[in-house]
ZAMAR-63118 format. One record per residue: residue number from 0; residue in three letters; x, y, z of N, C-alpha, C in turn. Coordinates in steps of 0.1 Angstrom, whole numbers, always signed. Last residue first. Layout:
BEGIN
ATOM resi resn   n_u   n_v   n_w  ca_u  ca_v  ca_w   c_u   c_v   c_w
ATOM  NUM  ala     X     Y     Z     X     Y     Z     X     Y     Z
...
This chain:
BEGIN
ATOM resi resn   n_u   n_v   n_w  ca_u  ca_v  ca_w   c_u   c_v   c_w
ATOM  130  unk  -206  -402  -136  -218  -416  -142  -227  -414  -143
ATOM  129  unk  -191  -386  -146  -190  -393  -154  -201  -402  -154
ATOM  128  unk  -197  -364  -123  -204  -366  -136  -202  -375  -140
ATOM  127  unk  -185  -381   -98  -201  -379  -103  -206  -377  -114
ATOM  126  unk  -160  -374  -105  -165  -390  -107  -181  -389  -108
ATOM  125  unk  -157  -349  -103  -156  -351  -113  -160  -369  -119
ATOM  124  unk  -179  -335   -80  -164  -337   -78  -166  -345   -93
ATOM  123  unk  -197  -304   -86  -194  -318   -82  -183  -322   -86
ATOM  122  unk  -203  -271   -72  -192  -278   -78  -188  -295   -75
ATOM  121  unk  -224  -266   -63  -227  -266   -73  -215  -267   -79
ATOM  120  unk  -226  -271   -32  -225  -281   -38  -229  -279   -55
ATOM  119  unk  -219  -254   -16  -233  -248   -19  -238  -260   -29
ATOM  118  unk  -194  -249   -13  -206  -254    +0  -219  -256    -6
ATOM  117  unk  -183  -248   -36  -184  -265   -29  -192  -263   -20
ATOM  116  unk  -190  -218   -37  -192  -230   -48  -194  -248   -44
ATOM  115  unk  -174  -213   -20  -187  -208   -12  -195  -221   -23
ATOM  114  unk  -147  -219   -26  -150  -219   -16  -165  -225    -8
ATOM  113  unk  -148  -202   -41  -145  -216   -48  -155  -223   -36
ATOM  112  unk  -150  -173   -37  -159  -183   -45  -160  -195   -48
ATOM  111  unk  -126  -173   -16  -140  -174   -14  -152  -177   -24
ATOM  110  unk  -107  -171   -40  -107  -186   -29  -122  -181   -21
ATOM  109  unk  -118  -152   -52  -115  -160   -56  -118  -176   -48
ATOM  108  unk  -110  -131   -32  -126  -131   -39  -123  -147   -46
ATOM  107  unk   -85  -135   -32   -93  -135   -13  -104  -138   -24
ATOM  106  unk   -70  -130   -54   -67  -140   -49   -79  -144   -35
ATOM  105  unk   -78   -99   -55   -83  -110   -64   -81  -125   -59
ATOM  104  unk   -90   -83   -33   -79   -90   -36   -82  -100   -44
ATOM  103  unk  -108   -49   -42  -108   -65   -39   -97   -73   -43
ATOM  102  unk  -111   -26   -57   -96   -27   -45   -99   -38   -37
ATOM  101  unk  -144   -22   -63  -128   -19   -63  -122   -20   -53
ATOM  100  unk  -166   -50   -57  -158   -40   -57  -146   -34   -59
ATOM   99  unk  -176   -76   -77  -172   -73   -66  -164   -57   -69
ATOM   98  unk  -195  -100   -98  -190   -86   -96  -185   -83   -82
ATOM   97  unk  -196  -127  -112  -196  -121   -99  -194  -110   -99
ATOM   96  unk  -213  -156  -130  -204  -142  -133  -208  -134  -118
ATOM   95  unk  -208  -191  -141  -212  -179  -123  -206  -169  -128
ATOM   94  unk  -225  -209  -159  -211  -202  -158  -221  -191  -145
ATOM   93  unk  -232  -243  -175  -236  -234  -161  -222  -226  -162
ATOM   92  unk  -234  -264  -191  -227  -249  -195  -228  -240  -187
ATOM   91  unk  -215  -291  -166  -225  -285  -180  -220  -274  -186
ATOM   90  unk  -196  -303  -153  -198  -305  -168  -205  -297  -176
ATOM   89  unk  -187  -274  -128  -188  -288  -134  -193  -291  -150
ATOM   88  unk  -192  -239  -140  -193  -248  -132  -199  -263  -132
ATOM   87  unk  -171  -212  -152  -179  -222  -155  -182  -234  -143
ATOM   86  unk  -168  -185  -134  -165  -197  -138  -172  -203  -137
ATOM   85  unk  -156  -145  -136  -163  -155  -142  -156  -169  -142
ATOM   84  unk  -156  -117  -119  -150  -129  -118  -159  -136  -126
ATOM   83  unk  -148   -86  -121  -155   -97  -123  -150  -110  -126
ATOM   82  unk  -139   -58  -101  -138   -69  -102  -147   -79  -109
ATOM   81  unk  -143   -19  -109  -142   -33  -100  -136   -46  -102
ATOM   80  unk  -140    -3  -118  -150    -1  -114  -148   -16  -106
ATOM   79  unk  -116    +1  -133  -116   +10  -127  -130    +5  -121
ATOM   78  unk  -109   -37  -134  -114   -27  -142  -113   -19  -133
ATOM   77  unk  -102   -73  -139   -98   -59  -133  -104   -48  -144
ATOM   76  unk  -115   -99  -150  -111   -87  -150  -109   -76  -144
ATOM   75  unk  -108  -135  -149  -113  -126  -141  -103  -109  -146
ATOM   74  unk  -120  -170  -150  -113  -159  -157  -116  -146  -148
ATOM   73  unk  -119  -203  -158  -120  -193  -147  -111  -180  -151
ATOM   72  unk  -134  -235  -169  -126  -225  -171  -125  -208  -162
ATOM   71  unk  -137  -270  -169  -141  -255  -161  -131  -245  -169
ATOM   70  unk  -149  -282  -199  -137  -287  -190  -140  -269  -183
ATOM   69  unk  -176  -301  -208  -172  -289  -203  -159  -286  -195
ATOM   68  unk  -184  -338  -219  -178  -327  -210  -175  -310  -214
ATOM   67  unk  -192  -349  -242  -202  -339  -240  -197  -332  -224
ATOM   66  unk  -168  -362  -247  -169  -351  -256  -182  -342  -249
ATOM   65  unk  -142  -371  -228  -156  -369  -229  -164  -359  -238
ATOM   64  unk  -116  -370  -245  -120  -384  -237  -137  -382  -236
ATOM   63  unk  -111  -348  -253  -112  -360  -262  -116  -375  -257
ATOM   62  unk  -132  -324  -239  -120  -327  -239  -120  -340  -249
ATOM   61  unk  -150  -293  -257  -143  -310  -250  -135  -314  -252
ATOM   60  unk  -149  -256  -252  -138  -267  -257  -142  -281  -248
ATOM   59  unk  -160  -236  -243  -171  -251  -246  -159  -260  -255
ATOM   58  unk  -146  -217  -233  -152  -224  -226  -160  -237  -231
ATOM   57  unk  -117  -200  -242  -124  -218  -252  -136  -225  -242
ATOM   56  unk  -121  -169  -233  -115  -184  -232  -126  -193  -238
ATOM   55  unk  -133  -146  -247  -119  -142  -236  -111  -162  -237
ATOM   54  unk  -153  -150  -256  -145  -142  -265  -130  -143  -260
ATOM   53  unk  -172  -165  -239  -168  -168  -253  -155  -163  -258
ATOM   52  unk  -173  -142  -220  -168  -158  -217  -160  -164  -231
ATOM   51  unk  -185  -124  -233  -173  -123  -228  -167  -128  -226
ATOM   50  unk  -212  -138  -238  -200  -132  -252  -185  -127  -245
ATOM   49  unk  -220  -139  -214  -215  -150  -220  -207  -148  -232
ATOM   48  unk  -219  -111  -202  -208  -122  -193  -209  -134  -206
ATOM   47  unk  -240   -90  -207  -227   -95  -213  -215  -108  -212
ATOM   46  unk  -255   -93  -183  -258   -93  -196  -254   -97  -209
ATOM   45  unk  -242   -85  -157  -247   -96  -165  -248  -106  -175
ATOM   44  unk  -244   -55  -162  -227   -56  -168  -234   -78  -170
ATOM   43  unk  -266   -49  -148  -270   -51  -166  -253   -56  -172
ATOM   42  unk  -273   -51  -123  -264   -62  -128  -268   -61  -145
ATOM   41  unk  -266   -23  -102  -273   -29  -115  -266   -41  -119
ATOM   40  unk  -268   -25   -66  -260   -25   -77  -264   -31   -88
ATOM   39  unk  -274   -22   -44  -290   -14   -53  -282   -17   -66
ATOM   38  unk  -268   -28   -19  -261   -14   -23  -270   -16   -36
ATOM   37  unk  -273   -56   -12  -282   -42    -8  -277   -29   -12
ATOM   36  unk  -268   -71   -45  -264   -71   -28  -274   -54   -23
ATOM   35  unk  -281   -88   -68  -278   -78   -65  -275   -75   -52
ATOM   34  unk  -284  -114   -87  -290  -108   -77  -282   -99   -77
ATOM   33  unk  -299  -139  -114  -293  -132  -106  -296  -123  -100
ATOM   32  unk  -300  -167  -135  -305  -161  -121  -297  -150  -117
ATOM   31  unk  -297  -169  -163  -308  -176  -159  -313  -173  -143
ATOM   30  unk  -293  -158  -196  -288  -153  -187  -302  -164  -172
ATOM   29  unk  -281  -174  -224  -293  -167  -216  -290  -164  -204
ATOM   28  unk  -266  -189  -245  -260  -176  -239  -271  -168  -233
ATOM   27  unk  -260  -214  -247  -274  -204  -254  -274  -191  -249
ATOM   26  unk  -241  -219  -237  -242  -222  -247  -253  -216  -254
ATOM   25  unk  -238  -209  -207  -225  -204  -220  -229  -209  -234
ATOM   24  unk  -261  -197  -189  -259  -208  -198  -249  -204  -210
ATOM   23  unk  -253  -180  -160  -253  -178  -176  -259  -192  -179
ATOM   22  unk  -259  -164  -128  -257  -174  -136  -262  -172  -151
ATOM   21  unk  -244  -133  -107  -257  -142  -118  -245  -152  -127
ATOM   20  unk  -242  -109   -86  -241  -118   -87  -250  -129  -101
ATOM   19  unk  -227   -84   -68  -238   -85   -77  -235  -101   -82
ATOM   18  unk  -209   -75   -51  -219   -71   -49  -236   -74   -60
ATOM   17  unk  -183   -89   -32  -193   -89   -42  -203   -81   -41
ATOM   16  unk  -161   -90   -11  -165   -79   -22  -174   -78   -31
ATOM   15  unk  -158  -117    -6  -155  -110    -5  -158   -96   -11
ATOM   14  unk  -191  -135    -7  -177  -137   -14  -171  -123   -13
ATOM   13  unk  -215  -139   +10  -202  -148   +10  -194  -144    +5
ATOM   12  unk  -235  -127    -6  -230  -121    +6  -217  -129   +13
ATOM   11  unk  -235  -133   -35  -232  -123   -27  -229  -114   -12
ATOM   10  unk  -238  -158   -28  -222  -153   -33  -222  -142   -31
ATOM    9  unk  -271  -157   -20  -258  -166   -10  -238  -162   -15
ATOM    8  unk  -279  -152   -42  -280  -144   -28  -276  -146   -19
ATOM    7  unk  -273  -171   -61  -269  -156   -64  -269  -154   -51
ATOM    6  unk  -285  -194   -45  -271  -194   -49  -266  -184   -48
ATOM    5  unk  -312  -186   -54  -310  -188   -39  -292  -185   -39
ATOM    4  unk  -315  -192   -79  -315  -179   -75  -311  -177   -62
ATOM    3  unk  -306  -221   -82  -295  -208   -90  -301  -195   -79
ATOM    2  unk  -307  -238   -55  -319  -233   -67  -305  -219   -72
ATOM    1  unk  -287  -268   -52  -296  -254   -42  -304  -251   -60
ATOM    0  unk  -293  -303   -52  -286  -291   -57  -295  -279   -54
C-alpha cells in the first residue's frame, strides 16, 4: 500500500482540476496527509472535511452483515470557489478530501479519482477485506 503523503502528491497532479489534496480519519476526525499543487493553494478548507463528512452522509453507518465494515460513501460540493470531492476508502475510516478548481466537470474529476484511487491501490476489492 503507497504512503498517504506520497498519494496526496500523486491526486493532485492526476485528478482533473485538483489542486489540493488530504487524507482524514472519519472516526477521530484527525487530519493525517496532505498536499497542495504548485499554485501555493491553502489546504486549511482540509480541516473541516471530517465534520463535513459527518454532517452531510452516514459515513460510519455498518452494514449488518459486517459490523466493523465502513460501507464507502462519496460526496461532492459545488461552490463559487471550486470543487470538493470527498470518499471514504475501502473498510476502514480512511476518507480522501480533494479540492479542484472552478468550472471542473464534476463527472471528469470524479472518474479520475476513482480512477487514480485503484492505481494507487488504496481501493481494495471487497474480498480482500473480508479476510
Amino acid at each position: 500500500m503507497v504512503e498517504l503523503d506520497h498519494a496526496c502528491e500523486v491526486l493532485v497532479h492526476e485528478v482533473e482540476g485538483a489542486f489540493a489534496c488530504g487524507f482524514v480519519d472519519v472516526v477521530t476526525q484527525l487530519p493525517l496527509a496532505a498536499h497542495s499543487g504548485p499554485s501555493g493553494a491553502s489546504t486549511l478548507d482540509l480541516e473541516h472535511a471530517p465534520e463535513l463528512l459527518m454532517a452531510r452522509t452516514p459515513l460510519c453507518a455498518a452494514t449488518a452483515t459486517a459490523p466493523t465494515r465502513l460501507e464507502p460513501r462519496r460526496l461532492h460540493i459545488v461552490t463559487g470557489s471550486g470543487l470538493r470531492l470527498y470518499r471514504t476508502i475501502g473498510a476502514g475510516p480512511l476518507a480522501v478530501v480533494l479540492l479542484a478548481r472552478a468550472g471542473t466537470a464534476i463527472d471528469r474529476a470524479w472518474a479520475s479519482l476513482e480512477y487514480a484511487l485503484q492505481r494507487l491501490e488504496l481501493e481494495r476489492p471487497a474480498e480482500d477485506v473480508a479476510g
